[in-house]
N, C-alpha and C positions, 0 to 999 in steps of 0.2 A: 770866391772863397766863402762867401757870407753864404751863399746856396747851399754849398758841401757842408756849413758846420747847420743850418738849417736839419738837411737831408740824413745826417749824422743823429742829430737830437731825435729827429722823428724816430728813425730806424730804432735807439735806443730805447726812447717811450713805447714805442710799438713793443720789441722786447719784452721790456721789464711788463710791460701789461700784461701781457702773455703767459707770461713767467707765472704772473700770479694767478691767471685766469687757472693755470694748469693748475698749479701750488693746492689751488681752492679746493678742485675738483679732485685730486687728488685725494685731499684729506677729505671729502664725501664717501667716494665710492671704496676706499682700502679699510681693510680689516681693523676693528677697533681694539684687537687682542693685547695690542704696544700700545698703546696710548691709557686704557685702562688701568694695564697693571703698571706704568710707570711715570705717568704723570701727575700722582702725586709726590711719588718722588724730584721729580724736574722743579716743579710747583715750591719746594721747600727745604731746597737740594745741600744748604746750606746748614737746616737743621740735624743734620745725622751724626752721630759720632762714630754709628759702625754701620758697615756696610757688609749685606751677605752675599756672595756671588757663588756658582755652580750651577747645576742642573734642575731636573725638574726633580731629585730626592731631597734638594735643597728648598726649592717653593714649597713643597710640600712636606716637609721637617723641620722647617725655622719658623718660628710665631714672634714675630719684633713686636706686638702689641702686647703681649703676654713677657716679654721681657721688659717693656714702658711697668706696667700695671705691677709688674715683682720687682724690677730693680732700678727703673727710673733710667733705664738706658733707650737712650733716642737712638732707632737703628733703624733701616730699609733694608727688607730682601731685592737685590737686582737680579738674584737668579732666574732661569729661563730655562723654559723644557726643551730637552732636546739640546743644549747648550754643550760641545765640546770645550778642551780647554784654551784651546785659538779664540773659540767665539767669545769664553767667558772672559778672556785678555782686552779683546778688543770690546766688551760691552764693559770693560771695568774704566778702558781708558776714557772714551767715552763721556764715563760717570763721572770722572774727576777734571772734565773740562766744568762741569757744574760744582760739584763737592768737594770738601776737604778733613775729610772723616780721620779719626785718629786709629781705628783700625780697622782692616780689610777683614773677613772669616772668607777664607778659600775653600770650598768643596773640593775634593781631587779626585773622586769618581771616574771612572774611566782614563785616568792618565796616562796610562800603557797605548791609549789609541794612537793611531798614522796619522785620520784623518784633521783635517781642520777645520771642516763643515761635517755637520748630521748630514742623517738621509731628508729631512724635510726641512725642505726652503723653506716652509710655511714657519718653524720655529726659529728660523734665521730672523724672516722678518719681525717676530715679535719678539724678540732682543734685540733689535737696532731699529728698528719704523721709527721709534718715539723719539730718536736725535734728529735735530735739526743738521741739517748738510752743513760741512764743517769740515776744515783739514783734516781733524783727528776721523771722521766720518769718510772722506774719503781714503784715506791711509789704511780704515778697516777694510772698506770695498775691493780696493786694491790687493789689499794682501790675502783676504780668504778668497778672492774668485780667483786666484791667478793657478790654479792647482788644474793644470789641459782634463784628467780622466776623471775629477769629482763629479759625479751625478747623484740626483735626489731620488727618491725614490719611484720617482717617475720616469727618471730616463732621461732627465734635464739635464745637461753641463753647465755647473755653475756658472763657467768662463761666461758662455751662453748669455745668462742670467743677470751679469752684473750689472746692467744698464738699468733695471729694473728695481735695485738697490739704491739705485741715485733718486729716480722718479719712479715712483710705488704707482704710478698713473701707468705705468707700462704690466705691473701686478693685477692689478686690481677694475684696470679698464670695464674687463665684460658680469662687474656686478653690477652693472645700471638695473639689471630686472630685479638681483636680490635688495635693492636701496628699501629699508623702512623705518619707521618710527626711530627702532633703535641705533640705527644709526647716527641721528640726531640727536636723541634724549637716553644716552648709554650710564650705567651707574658705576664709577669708580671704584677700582679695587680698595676697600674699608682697611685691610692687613697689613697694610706697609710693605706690600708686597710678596705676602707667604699665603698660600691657596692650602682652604681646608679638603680632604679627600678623604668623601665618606664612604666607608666600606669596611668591611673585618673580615678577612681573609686566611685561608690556611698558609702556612708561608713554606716556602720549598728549605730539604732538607740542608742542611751545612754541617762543616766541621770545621773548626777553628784550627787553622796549624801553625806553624814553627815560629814564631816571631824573624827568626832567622832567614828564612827561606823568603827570595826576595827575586824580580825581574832584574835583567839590565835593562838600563836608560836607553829608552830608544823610541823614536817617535817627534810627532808633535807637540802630545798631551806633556809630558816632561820637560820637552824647550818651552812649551809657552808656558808653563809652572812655575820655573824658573825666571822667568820675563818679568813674571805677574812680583814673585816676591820682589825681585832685586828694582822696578820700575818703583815701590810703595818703600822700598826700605831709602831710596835716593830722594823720594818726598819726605822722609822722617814718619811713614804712616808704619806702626803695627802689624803683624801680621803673624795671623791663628792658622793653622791649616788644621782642614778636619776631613775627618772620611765618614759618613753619615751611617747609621744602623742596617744593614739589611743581610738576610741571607746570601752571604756572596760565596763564590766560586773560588776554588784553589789558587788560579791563575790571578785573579780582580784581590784577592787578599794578599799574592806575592807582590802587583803593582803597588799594594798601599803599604805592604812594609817596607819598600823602594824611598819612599814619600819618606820615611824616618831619616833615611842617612842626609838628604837632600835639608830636612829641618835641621837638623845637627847642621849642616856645612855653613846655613845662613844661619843660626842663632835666632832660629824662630819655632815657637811652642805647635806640637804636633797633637790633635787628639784622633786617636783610632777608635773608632767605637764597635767595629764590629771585632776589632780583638779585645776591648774591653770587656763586649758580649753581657755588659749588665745593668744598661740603662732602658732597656726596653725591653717588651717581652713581648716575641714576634708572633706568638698562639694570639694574642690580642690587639697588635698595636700593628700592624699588615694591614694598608686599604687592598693591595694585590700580591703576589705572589713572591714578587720580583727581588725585594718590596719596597714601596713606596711607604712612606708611614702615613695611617690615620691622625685626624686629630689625639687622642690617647697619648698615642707614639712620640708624635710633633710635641706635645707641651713636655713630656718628660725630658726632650731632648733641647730641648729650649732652656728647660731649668735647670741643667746639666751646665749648659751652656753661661746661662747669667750668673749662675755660679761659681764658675770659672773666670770668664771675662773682669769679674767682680775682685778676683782673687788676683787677678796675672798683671793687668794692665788698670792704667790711670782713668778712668771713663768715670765721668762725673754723674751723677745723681740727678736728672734735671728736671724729678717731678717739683712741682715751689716755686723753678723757674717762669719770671713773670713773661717769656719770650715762648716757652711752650705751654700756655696758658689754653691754646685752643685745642691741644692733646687731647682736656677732659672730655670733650665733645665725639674728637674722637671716639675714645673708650664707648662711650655710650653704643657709636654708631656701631662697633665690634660686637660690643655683647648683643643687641637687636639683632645684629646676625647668626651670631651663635644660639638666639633662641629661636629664631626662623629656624635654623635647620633642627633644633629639637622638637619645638612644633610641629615638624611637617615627616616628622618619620615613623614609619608604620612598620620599620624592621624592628625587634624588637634588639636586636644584637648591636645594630645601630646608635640605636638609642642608649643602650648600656656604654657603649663606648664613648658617644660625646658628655656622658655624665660622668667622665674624668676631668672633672675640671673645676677648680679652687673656688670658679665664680656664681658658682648654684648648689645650693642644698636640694635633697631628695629623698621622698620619702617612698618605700617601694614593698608593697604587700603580694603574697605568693599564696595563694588556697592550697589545703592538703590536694597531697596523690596529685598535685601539679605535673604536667609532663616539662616541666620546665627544670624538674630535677632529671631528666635523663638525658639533659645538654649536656656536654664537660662544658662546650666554649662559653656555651651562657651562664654557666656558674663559674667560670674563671674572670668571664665579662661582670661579673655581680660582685666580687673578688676585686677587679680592679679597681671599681667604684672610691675606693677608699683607701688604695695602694699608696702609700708615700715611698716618694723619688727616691733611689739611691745616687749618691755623688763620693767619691772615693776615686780619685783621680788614679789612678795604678794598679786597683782595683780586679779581679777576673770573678765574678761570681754569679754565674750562670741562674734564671731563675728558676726556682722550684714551689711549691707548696707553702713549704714552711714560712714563706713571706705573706702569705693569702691574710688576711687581718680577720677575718669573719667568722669566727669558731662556732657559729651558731646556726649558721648558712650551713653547714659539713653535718652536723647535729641533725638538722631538719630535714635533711634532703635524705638520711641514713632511716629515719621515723616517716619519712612520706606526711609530717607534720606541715601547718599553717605559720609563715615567716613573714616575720616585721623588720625593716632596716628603716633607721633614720641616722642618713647624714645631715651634721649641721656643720655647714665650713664657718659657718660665723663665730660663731663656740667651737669651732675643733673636736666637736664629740660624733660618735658615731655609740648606736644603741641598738641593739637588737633585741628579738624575742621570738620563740618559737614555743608550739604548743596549737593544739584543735583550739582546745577551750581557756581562756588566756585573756585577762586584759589587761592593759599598764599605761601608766600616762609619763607626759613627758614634757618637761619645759624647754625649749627649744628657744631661739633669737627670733623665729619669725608665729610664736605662739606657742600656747599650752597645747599638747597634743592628747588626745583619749584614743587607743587604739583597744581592739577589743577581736577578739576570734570566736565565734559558737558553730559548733559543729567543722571548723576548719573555715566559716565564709570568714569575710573579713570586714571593719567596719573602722571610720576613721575619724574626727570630730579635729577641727581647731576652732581654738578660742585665743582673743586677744583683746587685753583690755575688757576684757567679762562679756563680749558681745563675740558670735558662732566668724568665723571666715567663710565667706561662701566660695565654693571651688568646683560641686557637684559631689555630691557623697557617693562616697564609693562602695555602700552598701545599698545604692539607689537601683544597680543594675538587677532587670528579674534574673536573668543568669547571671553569677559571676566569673567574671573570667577569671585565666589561669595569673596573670600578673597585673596588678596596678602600679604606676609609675607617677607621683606628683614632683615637679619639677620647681625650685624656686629660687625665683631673681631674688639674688644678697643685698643686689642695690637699694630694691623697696622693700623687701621680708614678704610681695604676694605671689600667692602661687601665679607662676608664669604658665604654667602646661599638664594637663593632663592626659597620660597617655593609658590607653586600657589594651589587652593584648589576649582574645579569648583562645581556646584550644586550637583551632584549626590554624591561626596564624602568630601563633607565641612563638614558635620557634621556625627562623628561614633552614631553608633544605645544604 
């Protein structure tokens, strides 16, 4: 007897060694796309008050750091690209084996779908890699791989597949050749979980129709809709549903007027945005076509959002709090990334579009007979610079013109004249001037400014505290180019970037 329970414990210990041996090796050789974007959520799962879940128009339209920084709301995006609404159920359940958020934000994006897996396992895995195995974890396993004719895009049957959901060692196996550096030394997603998407895109044509005109219920996407509210309404948790901005199609707009009767039934607050149709403006705020929104797009609809949230529901203010004390640090780490990618961009449309954002002033000169005046989208890109949000919950007001804030930009470009814009979000002021021959100064929060135009070149001066700012003069270049871009961190008042942008490549094709 004393043998067997011997022979018993060894077997065990061998086991459990095992276990871990694989465990290890596992979390080496599998993709690091789920543990990136969601451990720091796991990491702090307790700090969130709200929690965003949907697709990849959700990663890429919600900014929880840009709602910290304006409304003092402690939120994580768990959305996930690729994410049907089975996956987004079962990555929300999940989330609240860790968390206890007082309100959910639903994306409902593709509800009308059958299925309850995407075409790529690859995005399966990176909405559920990051849980440790767990009932709630096997329960998800279970229930999305049980569907016989789901295949990925590859010809896979999930059914197939599902062993490989428990142990990512069964995934991941044949990267030993791809193993480097970053695998071990990978850098955390900074966003709380929202991914910026730089791009400005023409966006496909649309037509708002009927508020009326709606699908019947049918599918997955609408039972696990369903699941998701009534699962969060039975924890006492809140619950927002949204349908995110994009040029959507007849059919995807009657699924999301579907979404309306469904909030009515449970007594939970619905926003439509693409029947709202007035918080973004899709000529600028499109990284593709589809569309996905640009940063631009993402902060207007963010502020849409804290505004709302601010207005509907109980969510407490917890910038002060001595428990999210190390947020500050955060912020930091956010804007360093926000100026890495202004830094490093050489599109000039690009760059007009991350200079939508409340946390950088910017000063931006154009030399006459510019070919930067025969852009529309970069003079509507120059135009947005300075756009303030609309919020008007009930709202239908399509954009146009008449919101463009820069009447002097419209002036110069009609004269083939020499243009001066300085935003300063620290003062709230925005200033322009046009004219060849032209000079004007300007006191600004991060210095006295001398700007000066002869012959249309252009010339720039700060001063602070009686002593020059050094930045690079922009009357240094022997050519000048067709637009200069200074860029600056509100944090310290110094210019953080300078971007110059001559004829051949001021404007992308």
């Amino acid at each position: 007897m004393k043998k067997k329970l011997v022979r018993l414990l060894k077997t065990f210990l061998f086991c459990a060694l095992l276990f871990g041996i694989l465990a290890s090796i596992s979390k080496v050789v599998e993709r690091k796309a789920s543990t990136i974007r969601f451990k720091p959520f796991l990491d702090h799962a307790e700090d969130f008050d709200v929690l965003f879940i949907g697709d990849s128009h959700s990663v890429n339209g919600i900014f929880p750091m840009d709602l910290w920084q304006d409304y003092g709301i402690a939120a994580y995006n768990i959305a996930s690209y690729g994410n049907t609404l089975p996956v987004s159920y079962w990555a929300m359940m999940n989330a609240l084996d860790y968390a206890s958020p007082k309100l959910m934000v639903i994306g409902i994006k593709d509800v009308h779908r059958y299925n309850k897996v995407s075409g790529s396992s690859g995005d399966v895995h990176t909405a559920l890699d990051c849980y440790p195995l767990s009932l709630t974890k096997i329960r998800t396993i279970e229930d999305l791989m049980n569907t016989p004719y789901a295949i990925d895009d590859e010809g896979n049957y999930y059914v197939d597949m599902k062993w490989e959901y428990y142990f990512t060692l069964g995934k991941y196996h044949s990267r030993w050749s791809e193993i480097n550096d970053s695998d071990f030394h990978y850098r955390l997603n900074s966003q709380k979980g929202g991914e910026m998407a730089i791009g400005v895109a023409d966006p496909n044509d649309y037509d708002i129709i009927d508020e009326n005109w709606a699908l019947e219920e049918g599918g997955a996407g609408f039972q696990y809709l369903r699941m998701m509210i009534e699962e969060c309404q039975s924890r006492g948790i809140d619950v927002l549903l949204i349908h995110l901005p994009y040029p959507s199609t007849e059919e995807d707009q009657m699924a999301a007027n579907a979404v309306q009767y469904i909030a009515e039934e449970y007594g939970v607050n619905y926003v439509d945005f693409v029947s709202l149709d007035q918080v973004v403006d899709y000529e600028v705020d499109c990284y593709d076509s589809f569309s996905h929104l640009n940063p631009s797009g993402a902060r207007k609809v963010t502020d849409f959002l804290g505004r709302y949230i601010a207005d509907h529901y109980d969510i407490p203010d917890r910038r002060g709090d001595e428990r999210y004390r190390h947020w500050a640090s955060d912020v930091d780490v956010y804007t360093e990334l926000k100026l890495a990618y202004l830094r490093s961009q050489d599109d000039l449309r690009n760059l007009l579009m991350l200079l939508h954002d409340s946390r950088f002033s910017a000063c931006i000169a154009i030399r006459k007979n510019s070919p930067v005046y025969n852009d529309s989208k970069v003079m509507r890109l120059l135009q947005n610079i300075a756009r303030e949000h609309i919020y008007e919950e009930d709202a239908f007001a399509k954009w146009s013109n008449t919101l463009f804030p820069l009447s002097k930009l419209e002036d110069a470009a009609a004269r083939r004249d020499a243009y001066f814009l300085l935003i300063d979000r620290k003062n709230g002021a925005v200033e322009e001037c046009a004219g060849n021959d032209i000079s004007a100064e300007f006191d600004s929060s991060f210095g006295h400014l001398a700007y000066s135009a002869e012959g249309g070149d252009a010339a720039l001066s700060i001063e602070r505290d009686g002593a020059p700012v050094p930045y690079g003069d922009m009357d240094a270049a022997e050519i000048q180019p067709d637009i200069r871009v200074l860029v600056i961190d509100d944090r310290t008042s110094e210019v953080a970037a300078v971007k110059q942008f001559p004829l051949i490549s001021a404007v992308s094709p």
